[in-house]
C-alpha positions in Angstrom: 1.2 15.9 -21.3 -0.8 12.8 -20.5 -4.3 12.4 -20.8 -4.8 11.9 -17.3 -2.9 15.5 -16.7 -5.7 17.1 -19.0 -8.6 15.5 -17.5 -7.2 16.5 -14.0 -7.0 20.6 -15.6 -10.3 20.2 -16.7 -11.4 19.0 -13.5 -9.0 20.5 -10.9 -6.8 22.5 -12.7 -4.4 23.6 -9.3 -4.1 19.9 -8.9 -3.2 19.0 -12.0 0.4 21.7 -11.4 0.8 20.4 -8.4 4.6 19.3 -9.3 5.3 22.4 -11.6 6.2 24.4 -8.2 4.2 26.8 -5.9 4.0 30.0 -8.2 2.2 27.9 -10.8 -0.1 26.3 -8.4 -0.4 29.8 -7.1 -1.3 31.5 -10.8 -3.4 28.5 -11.3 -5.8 29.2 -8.2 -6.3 32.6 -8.8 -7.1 32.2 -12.2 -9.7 29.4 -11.2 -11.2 31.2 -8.5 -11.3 34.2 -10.9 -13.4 31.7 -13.5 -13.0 28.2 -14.3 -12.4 28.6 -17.7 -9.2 31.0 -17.5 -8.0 28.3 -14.5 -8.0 25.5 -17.2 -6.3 27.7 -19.8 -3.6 28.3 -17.4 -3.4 25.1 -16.2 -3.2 23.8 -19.8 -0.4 26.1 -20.8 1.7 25.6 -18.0 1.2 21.5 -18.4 2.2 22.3 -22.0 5.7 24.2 -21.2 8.7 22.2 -21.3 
C-alpha cells in the first residue's frame, strides 16, 4: 500500500479501489455515502488485502 493509495482513501476513498474491481468500488461508495469515515475504513481494508 503506497502512501499515495492512503492519501487517495482519505480523500476519495472509491477512487483509491478503482483497480480492486467493481464490487469493491461498489462497497466502497455505499459506505462513503453512508459516512465518510466507514468509506475510508473500507477503502483502507480492502487496499490492505492481498
Amino acid at each position: 500500500m503506497s502512501v499515495f493509495r492512503v492519501i487517495l482513501s482519505v480523500i476519495f476513498p472509491p477512487l483509491a479501489v478503482i483497480d480492486k474491481g467493481c464490487g469493491s468500488v461498489l462497497i466502497v461508495l455505499i459506505l462513503t455515502l453512508a459516512g465518510w469515515i466507514p468509506g475510508v475504513i473500507g477503502a483502507l481494508v480492502i487496499l490492505n488485502k492481498k
